[in-house]
Every structure is written in C-alpha cells, then in structure tokens.
FIKOLZA-1660 file (N, C-alpha, C; in steps of 0.1 Angstrom, whole numbers, plus 5000, padded with zeros to 4 digits):
% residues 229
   i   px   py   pz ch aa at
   1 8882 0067 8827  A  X  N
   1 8878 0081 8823  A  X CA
   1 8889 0090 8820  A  X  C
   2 8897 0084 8827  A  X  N
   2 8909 0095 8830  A  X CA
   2 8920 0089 8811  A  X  C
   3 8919 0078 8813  A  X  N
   3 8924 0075 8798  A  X CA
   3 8915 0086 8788  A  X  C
   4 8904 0085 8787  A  X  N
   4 8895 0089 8775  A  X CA
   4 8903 0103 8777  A  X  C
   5 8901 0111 8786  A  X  N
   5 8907 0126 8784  A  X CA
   5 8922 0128 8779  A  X  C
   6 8925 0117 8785  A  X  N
   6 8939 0121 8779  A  X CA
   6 8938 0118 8765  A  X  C
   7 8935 0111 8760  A  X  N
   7 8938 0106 8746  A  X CA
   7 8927 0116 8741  A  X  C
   8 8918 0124 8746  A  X  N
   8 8912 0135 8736  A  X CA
   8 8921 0148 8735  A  X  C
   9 8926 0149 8745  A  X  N
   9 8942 0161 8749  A  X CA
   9 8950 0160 8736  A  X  C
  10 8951 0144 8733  A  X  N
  10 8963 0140 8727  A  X CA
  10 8960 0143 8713  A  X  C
  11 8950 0141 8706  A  X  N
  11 8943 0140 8697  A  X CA
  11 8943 0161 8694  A  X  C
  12 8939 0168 8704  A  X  N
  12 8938 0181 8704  A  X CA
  12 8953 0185 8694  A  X  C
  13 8962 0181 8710  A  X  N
  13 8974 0182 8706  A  X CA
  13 8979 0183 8693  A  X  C
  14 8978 0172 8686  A  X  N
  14 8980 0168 8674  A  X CA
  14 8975 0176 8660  A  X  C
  15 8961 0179 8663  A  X  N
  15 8954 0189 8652  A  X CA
  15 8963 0200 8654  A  X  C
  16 8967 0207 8667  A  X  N
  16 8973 0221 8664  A  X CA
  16 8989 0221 8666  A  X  C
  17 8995 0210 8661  A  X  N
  17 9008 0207 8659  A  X CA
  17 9005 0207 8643  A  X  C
  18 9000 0199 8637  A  X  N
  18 8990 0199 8625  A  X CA
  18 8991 0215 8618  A  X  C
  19 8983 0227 8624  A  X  N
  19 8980 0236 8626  A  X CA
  19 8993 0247 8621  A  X  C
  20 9000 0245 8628  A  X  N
  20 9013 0251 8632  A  X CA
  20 9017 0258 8620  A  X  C
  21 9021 0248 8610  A  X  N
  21 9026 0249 8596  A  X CA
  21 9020 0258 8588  A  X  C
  22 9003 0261 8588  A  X  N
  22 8994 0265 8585  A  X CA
  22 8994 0279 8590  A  X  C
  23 8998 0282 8602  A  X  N
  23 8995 0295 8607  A  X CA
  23 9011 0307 8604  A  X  C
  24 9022 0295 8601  A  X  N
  24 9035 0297 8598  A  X CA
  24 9033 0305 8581  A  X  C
  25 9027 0299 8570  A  X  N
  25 9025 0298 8560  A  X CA
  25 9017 0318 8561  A  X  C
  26 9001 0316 8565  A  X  N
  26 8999 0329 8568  A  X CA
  26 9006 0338 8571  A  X  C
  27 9009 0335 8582  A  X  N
  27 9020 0347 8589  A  X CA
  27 9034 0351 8579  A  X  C
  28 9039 0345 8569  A  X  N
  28 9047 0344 8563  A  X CA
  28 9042 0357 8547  A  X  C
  29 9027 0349 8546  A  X  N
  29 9022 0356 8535  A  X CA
  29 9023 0371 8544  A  X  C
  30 9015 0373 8552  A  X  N
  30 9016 0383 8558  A  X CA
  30 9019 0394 8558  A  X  C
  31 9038 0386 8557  A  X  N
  31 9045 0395 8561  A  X CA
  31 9048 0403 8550  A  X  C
  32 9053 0391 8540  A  X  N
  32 9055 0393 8525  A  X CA
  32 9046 0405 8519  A  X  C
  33 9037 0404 8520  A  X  N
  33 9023 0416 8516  A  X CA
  33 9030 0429 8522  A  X  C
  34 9032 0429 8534  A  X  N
  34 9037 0443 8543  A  X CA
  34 9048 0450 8534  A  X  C
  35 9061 0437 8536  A  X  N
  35 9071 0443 8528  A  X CA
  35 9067 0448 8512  A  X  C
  36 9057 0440 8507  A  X  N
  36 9056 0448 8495  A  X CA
  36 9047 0460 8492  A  X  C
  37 9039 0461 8502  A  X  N
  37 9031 0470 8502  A  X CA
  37 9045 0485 8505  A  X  C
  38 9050 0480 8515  A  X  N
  38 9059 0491 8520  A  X CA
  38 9068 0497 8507  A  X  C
  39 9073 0486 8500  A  X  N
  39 9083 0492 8484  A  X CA
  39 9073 0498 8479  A  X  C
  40 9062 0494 8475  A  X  N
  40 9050 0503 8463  A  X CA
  40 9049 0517 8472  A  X  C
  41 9048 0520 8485  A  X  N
  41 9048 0532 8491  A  X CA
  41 9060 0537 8488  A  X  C
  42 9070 0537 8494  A  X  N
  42 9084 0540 8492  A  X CA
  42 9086 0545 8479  A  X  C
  43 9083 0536 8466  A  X  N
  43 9081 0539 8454  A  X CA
  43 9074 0552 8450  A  X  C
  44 9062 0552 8450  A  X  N
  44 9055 0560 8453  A  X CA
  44 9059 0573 8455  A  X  C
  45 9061 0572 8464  A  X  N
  45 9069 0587 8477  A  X CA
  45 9079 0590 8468  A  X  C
  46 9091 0582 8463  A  X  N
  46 9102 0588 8460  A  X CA
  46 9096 0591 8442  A  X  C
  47 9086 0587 8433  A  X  N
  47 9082 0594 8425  A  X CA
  47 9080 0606 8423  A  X  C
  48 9067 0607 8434  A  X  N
  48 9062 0618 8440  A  X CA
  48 9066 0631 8442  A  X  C
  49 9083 0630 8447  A  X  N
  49 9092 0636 8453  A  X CA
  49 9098 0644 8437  A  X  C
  50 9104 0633 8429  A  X  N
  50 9110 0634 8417  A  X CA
  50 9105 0644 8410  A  X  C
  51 9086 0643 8409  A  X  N
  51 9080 0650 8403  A  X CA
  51 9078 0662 8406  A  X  C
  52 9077 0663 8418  A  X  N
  52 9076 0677 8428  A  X CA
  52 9090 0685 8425  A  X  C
  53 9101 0677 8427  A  X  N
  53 9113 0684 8420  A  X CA
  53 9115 0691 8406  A  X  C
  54 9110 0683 8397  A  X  N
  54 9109 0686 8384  A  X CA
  54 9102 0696 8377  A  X  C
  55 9092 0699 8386  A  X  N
  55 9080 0713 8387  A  X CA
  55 9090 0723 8394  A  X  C
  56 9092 0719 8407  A  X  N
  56 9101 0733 8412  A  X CA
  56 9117 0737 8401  A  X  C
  57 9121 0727 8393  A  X  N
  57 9130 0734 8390  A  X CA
  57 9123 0739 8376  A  X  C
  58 9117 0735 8369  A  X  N
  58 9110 0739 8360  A  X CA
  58 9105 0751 8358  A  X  C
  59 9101 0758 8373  A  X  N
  59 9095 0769 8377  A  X CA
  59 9109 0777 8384  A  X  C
  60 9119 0775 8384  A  X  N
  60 9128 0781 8389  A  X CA
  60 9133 0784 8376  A  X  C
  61 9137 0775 8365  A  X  N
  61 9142 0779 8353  A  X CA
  61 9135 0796 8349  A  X  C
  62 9120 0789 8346  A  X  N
  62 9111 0801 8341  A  X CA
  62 9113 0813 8349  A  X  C
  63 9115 0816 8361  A  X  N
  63 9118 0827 8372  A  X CA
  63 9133 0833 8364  A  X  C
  64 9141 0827 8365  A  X  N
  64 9156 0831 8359  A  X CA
  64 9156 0836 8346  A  X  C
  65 9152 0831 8338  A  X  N
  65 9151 0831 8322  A  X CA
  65 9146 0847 8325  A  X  C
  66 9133 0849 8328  A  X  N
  66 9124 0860 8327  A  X CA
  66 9131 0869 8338  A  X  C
  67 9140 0865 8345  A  X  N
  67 9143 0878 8354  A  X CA
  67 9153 0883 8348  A  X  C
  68 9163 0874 8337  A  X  N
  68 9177 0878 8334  A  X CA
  68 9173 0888 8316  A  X  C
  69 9157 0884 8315  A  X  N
  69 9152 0890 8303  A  X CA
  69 9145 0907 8308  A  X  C
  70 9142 0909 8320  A  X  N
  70 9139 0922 8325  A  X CA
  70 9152 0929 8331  A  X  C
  71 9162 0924 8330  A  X  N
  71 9175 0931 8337  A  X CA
  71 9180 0936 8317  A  X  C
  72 9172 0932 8308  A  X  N
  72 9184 0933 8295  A  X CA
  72 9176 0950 8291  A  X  C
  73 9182 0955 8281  A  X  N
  73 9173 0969 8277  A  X CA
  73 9183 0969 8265  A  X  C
  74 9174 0975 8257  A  X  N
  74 9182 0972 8241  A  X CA
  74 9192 0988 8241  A  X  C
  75 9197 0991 8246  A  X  N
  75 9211 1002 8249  A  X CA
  75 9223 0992 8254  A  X  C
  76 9221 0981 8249  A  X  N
  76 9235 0973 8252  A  X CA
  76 9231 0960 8248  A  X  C
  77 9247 0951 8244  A  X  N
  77 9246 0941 8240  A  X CA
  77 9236 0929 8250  A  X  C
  78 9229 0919 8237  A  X  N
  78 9221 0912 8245  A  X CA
  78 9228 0895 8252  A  X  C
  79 9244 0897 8246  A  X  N
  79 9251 0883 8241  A  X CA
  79 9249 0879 8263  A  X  C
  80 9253 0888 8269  A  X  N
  80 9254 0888 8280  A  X CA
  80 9240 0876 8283  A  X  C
  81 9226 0886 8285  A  X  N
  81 9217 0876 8285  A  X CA
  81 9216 0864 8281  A  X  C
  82 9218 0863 8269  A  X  N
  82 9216 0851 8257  A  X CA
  82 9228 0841 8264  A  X  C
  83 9234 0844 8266  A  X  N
  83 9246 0833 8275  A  X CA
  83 9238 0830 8288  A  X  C
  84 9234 0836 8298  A  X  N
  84 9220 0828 8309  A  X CA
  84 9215 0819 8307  A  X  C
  85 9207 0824 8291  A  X  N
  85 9200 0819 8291  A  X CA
  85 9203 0804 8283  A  X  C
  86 9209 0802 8278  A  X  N
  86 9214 0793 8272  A  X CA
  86 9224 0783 8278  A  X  C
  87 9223 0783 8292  A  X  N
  87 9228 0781 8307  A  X CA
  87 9227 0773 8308  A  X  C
  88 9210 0771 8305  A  X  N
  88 9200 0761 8306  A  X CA
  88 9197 0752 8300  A  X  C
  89 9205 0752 8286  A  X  N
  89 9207 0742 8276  A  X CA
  89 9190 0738 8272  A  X  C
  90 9182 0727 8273  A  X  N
  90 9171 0723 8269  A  X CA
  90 9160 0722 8277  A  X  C
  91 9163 0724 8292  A  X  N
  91 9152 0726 8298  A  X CA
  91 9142 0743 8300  A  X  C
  92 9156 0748 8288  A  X  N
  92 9149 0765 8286  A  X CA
  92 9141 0767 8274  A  X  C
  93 9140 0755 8267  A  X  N
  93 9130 0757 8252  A  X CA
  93 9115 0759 8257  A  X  C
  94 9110 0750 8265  A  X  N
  94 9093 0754 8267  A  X CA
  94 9094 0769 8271  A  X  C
  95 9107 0777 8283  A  X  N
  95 9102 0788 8284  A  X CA
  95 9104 0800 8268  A  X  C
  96 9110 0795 8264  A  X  N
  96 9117 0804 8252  A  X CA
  96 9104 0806 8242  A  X  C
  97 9096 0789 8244  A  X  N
  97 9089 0788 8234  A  X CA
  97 9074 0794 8237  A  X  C
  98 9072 0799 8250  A  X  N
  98 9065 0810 8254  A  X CA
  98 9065 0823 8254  A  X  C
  99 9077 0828 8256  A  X  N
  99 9078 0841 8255  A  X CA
  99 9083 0845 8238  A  X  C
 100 9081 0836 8234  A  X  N
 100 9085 0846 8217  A  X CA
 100 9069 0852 8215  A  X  C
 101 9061 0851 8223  A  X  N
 101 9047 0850 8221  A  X CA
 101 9049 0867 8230  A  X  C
 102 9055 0869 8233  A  X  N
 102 9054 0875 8254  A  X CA
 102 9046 0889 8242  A  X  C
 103 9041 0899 8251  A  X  N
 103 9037 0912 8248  A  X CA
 103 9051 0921 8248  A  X  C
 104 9058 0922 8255  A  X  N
 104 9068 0930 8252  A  X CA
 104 9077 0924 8246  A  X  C
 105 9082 0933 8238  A  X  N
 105 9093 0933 8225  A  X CA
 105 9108 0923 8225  A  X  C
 106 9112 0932 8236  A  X  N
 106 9123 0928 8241  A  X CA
 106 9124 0910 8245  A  X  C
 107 9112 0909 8253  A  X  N
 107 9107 0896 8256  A  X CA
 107 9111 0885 8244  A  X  C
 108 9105 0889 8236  A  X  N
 108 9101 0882 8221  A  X CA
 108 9117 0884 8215  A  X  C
 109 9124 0894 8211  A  X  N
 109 9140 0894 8207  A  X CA
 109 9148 0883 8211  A  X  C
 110 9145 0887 8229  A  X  N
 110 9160 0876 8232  A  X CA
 110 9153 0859 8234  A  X  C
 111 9143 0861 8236  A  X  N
 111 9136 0846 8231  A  X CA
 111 9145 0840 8219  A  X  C
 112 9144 0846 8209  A  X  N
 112 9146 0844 8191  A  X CA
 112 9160 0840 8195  A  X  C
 113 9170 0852 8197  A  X  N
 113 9179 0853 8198  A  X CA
 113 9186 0837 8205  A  X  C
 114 9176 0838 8217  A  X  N
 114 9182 0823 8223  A  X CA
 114 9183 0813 8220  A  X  C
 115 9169 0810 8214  A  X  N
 115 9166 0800 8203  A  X CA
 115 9172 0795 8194  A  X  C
 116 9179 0806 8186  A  X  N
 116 9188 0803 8173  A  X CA
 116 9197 0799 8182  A  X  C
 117 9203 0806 8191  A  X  N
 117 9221 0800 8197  A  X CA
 117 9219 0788 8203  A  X  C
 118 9209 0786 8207  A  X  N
 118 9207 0765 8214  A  X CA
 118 9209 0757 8198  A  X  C
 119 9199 0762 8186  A  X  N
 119 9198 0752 8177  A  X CA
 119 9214 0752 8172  A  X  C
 120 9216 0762 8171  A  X  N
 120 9232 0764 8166  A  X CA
 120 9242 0756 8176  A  X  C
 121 9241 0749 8187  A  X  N
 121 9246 0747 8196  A  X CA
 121 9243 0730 8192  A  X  C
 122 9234 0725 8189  A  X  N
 122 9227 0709 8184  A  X CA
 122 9217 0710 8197  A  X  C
 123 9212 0715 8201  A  X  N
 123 9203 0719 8214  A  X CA
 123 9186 0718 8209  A  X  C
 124 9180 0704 8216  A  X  N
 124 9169 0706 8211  A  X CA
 124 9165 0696 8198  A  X  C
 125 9152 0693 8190  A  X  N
 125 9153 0691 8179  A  X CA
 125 9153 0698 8171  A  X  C
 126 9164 0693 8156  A  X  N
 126 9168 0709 8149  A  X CA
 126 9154 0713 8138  A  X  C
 127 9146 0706 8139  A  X  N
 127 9132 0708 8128  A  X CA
 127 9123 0720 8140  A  X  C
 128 9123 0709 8151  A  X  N
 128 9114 0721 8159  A  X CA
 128 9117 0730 8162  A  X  C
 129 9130 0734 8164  A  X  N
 129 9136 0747 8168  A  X CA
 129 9137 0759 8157  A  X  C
 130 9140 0752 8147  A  X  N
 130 9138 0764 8135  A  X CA
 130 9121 0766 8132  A  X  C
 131 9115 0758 8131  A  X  N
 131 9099 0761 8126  A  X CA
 131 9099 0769 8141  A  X  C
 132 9102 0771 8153  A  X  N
 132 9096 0779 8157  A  X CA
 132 9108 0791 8164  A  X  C
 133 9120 0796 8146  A  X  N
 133 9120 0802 8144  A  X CA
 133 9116 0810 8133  A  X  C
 134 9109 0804 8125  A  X  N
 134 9104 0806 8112  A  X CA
 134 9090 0814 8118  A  X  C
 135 9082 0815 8130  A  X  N
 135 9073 0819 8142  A  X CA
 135 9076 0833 8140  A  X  C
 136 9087 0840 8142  A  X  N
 136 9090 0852 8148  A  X CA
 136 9092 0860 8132  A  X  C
 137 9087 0855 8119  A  X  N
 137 9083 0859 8105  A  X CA
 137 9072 0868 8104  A  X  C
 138 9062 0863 8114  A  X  N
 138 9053 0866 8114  A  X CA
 138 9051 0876 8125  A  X  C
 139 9062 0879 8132  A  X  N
 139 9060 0887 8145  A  X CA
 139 9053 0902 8145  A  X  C
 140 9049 0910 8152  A  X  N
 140 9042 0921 8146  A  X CA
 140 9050 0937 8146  A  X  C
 141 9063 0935 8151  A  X  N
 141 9075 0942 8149  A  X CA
 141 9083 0937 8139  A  X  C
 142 9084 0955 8127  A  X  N
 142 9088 0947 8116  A  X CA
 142 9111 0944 8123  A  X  C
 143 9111 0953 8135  A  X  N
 143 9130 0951 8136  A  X CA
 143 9132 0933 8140  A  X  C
 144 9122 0929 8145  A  X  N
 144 9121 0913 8151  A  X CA
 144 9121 0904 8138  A  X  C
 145 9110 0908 8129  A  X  N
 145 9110 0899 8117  A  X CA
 145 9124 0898 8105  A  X  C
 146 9130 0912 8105  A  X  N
 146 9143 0914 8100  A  X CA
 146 9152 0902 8110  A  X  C
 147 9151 0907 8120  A  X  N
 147 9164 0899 8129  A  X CA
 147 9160 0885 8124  A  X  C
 148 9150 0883 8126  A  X  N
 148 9148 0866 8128  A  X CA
 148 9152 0859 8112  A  X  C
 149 9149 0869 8101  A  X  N
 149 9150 0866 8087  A  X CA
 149 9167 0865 8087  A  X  C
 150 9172 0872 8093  A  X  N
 150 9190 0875 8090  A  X CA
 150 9193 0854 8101  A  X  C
 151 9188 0853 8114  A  X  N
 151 9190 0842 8118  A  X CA
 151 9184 0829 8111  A  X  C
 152 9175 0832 8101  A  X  N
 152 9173 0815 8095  A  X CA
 152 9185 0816 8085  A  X  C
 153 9191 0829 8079  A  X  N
 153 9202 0821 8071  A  X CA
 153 9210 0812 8078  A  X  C
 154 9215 0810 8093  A  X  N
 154 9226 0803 8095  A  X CA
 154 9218 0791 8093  A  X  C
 155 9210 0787 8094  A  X  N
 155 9202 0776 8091  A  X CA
 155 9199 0770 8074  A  X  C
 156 9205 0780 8068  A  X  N
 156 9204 0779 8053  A  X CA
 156 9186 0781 8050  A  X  C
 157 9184 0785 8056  A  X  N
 157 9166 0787 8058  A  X CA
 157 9165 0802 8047  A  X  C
 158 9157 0801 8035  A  X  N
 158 9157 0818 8029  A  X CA
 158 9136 0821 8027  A  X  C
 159 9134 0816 8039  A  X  N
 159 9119 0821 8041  A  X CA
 159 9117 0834 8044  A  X  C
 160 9133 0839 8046  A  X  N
 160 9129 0849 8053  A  X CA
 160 9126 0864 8046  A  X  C
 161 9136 0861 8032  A  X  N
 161 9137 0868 8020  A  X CA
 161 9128 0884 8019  A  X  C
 162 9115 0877 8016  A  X  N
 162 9103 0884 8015  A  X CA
 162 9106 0897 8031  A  X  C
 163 9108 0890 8039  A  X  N
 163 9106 0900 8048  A  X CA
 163 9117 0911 8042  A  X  C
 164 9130 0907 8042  A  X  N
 164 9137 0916 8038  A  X CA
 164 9138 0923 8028  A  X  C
 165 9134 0919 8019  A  X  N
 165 9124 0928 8009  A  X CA
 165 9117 0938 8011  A  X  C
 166 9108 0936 8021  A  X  N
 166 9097 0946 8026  A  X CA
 166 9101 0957 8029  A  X  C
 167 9111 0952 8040  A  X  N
 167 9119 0960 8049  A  X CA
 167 9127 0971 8041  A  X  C
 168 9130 0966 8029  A  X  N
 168 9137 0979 8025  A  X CA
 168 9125 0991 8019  A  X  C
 169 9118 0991 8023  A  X  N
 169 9102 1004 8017  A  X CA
 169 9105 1010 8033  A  X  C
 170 9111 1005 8044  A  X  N
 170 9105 1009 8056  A  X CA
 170 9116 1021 8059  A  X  C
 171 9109 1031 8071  A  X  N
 171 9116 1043 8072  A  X CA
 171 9119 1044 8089  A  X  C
 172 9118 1030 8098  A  X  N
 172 9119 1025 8105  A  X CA
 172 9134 1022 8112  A  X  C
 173 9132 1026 8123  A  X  N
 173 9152 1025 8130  A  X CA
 173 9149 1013 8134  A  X  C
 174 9158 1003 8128  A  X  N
 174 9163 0992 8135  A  X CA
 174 9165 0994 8149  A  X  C
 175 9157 0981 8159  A  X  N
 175 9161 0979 8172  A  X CA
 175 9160 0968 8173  A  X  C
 176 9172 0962 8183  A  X  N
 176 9184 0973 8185  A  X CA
 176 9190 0972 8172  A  X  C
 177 9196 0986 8170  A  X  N
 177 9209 0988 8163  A  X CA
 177 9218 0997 8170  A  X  C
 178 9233 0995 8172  A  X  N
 178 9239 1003 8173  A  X CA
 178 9256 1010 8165  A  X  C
 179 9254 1019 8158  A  X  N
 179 9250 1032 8159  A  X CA
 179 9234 1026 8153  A  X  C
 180 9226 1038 8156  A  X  N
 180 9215 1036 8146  A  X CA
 180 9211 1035 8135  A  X  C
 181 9201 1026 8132  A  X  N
 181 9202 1024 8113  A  X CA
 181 9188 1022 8114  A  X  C
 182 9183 1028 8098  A  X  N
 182 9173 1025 8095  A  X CA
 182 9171 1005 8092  A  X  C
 183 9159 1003 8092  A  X  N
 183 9157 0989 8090  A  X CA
 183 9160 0986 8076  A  X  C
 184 9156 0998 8067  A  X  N
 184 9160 0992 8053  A  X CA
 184 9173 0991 8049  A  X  C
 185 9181 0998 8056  A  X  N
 185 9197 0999 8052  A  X CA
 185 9202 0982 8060  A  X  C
 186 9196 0980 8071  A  X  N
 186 9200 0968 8075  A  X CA
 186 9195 0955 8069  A  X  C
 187 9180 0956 8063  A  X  N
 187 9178 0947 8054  A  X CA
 187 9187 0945 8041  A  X  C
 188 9190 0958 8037  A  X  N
 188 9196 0957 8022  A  X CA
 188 9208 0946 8028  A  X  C
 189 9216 0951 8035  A  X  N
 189 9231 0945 8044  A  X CA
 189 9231 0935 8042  A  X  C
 190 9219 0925 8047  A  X  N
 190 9219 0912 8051  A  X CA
 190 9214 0903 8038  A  X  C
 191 9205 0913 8025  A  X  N
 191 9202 0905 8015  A  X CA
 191 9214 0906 8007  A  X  C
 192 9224 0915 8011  A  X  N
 192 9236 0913 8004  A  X CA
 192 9248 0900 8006  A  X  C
 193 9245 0900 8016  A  X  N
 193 9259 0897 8028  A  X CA
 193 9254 0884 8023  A  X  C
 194 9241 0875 8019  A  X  N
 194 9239 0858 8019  A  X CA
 194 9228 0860 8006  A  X  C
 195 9229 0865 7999  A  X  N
 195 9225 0863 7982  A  X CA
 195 9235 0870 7970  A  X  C
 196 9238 0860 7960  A  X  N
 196 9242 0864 7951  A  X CA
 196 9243 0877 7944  A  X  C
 197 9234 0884 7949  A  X  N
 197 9226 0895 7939  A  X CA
 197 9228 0907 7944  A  X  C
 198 9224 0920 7938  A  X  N
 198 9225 0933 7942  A  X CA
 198 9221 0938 7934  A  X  C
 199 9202 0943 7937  A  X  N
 199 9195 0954 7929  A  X CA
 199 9197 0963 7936  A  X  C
 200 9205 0967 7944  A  X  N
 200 9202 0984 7952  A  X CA
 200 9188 0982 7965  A  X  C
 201 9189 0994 7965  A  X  N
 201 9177 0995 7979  A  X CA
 201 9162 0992 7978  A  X  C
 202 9163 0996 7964  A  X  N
 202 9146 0998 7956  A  X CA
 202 9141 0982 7956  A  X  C
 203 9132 0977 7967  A  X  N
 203 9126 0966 7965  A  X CA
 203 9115 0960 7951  A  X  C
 204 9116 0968 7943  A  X  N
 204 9113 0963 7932  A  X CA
 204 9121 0954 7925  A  X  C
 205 9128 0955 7923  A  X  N
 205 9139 0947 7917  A  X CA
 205 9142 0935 7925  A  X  C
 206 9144 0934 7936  A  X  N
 206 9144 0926 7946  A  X CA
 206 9130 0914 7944  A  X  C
 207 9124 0914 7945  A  X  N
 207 9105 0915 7946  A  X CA
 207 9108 0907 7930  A  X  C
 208 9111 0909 7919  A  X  N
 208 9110 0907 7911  A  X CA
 208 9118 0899 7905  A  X  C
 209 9133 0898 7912  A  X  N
 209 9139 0884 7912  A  X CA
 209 9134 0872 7919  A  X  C
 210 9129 0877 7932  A  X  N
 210 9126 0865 7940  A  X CA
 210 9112 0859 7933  A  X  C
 211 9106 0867 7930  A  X  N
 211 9092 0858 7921  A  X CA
 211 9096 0851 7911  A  X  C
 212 9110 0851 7901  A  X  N
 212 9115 0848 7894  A  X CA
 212 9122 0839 7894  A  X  C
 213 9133 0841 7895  A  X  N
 213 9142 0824 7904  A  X CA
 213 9148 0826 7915  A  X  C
 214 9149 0835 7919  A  X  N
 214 9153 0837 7937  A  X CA
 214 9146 0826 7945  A  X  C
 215 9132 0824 7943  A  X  N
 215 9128 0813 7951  A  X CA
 215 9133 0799 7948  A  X  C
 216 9144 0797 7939  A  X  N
 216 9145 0788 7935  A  X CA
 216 9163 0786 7941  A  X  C
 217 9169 0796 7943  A  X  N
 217 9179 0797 7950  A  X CA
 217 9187 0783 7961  A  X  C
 218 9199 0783 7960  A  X  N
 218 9203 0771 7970  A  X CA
 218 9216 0774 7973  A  X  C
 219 9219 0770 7985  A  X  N
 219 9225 0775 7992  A  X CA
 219 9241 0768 7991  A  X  C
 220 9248 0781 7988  A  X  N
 220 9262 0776 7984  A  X CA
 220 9272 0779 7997  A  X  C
 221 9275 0765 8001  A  X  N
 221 9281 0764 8013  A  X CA
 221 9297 0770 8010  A  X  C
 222 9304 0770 8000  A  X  N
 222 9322 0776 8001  A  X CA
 222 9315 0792 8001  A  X  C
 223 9308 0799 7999  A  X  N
 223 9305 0814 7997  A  X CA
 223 9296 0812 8007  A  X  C
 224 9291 0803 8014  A  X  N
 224 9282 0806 8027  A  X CA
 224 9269 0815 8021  A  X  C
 225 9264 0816 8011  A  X  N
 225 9251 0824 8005  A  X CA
 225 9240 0813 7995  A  X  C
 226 9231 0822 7991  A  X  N
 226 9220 0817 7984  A  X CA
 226 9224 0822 7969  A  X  C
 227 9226 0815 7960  A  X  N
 227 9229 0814 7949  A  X CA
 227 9217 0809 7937  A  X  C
 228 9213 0819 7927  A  X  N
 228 9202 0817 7921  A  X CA
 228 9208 0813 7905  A  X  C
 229 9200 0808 7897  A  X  N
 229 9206 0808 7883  A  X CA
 229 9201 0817 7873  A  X  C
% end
C-alpha cells in the first residue's frame, strides 16, 4: 500500500516539475506586461507634462506681448516695444495674429509693426505673414492703413497704393507722427519715396495713373521703387 502512495507522490511530483516551466513562462509574461504598461504611463505623463508646458508658455508669451503693448503710448518711439516683441521670434505670430484685430489702436499698430519686422527678419512663412499684412488695408483707422501701405513696399507689395491715394483727400494727423503731420502730406512722402511718379498732392492725377498703368508697375530693385511704363 505503502508502494502505491509513493509512486502516486511520485507521479504528483513530476506533473508540477512538469508545471514549473509553465508557471515561469506566465510569471515572465507578467512581468513583461507591467514593464510595459509602466513605459506607456511614463510616456504618457511626460507628454502630458510637455503639453501642459507648451500652453503655460504660450500663455506666458500672450501675457508679455500684451503687457509690453500697454506700457507703449504713441508720444514715443515704438522700436523699443517692437524689439520685445520680436523676442519671441515665432512663437509671437498667433498672438500678433490676434491683436491686429484688438479694439484699441495702438493694439492693432504695434501688431503690424511687429509683423513686418519678423517677416523682414525670415520669421514665420513669408506668404502668410504678408497676406496678413495686406489685413491691416482694410483696418478702420485711416493712420494704420497708411502705415501698413508704406510696410508692404519693403515687401515689394504695391496693394497698398490705393490707400495712399486716398489718404491724400484726408485732413487727418498722422498717428503716430512726430513732429506732427497730416496724413496726406505723409501719404504724398511715401508715394514718392517708392514710385516713379510725382502728380503733386491732388489725388486725381494719382487715381488716374494707377487706373492706367500704375497697376501695372514693377518693382525696380537698383532704385528700390515701383516703376511704371
């Protein structure tokens, strides 16, 4: 009797020697699972983190931009600001590209202002950055549409034309200007300073080139102007 038990012992024995390898194999998968569960967390986490950073500084930019744009007031140069701002190189375009929109004036100036000095800088893509200074054309202050028409020349851009045109009917003080000037004396300036041409102040003549071949104008790089035939 005592044989039979042992040899059923033995037999036991054997299945969970058998066994062994089996429970090695699990415990192995196991573990494997854990550690990789743990990287996908860890991963995760340090995403997480990256993103959370990328928002705080995002929103730290926008705080600075807009604080160094309420410290500016047009009774002094704005180069001061425009250098802050442009600090920031490309992570300042989404705010720039907001406040050319802003309600106050000022807001909307050194926006423009910044804008042109990044593109001018290779800052940015150079298509999107000009189309949205070609934006501030349409602005609802005629001193902003002037400024912005004088910054698409560096761009060889002459969309702006028309505005300056306009501008010379207007009885309007340039802001900023300093000393003070009317808007039309500063439009005339600037249709002089980068077009061939010179009708005088009287936008008729003006008006009446550009309908004529002024639109047709191209831009002569040794004279730095717009040159018509």
């Amino acid at each position: 009797m005592s044989m039979d038990l042992n040899s059923e012992e033995e037999t036991r024995l054997r299945r969970n020697i058998k066994l062994v390898p089996r429970y090695k194999n699990i415990v192995l998968v196991a573990a494997s699972l854990v550690v990789l569960i743990s990287v996908f967390t860890l991963f995760n986490n340090q995403e997480h983190q990256a993103s959370v950073q990328s928002v705080q500084t995002s929103q730290s930019i926008d705080v600075e931009i807009k604080a160094a744009i309420a410290q500016y007031n047009f009774s002094r140069s704005e180069l001061e600001t425009v250098a802050k701002i442009k600090a920031f190189g490309e992570e300042s375009i989404p705010v720039l590209t907001e406040l050319i929109h802003a309600e106050e004036k000022k807001t909307r100036y050194i926006a423009y202002i910044s804008l042109s000095g990044l593109t001018l800088q290779g800052v940015g893509d150079y298509t999107e950055m000009v189309t949205l200074l070609k934006d501030g054309l349409d602005d609802p202050d005629l001193s902003i549409r002037v400024q912005v028409a004088q910054l698409l020349f560096n761009f060889q851009e002459k969309e702006g034309i028309p505005v300056l045109i306009e501008a010379l009917d207007s009885d309007e003080v340039m802001t900023p200007s300093s000393p003070p000037m009317k808007v039309s004396d500063y439009a005339y300036i600037i249709l002089t300073n980068h077009i061939d041409q010179d009708f005088g102040v009287e936008s008729e003549d003006w008006l009446a080139w550009w309908e004529g071949s002024g639109d047709d104008a191209k831009w002569d790089e040794t004279n730095e102007r717009f040159v018509s035939e």
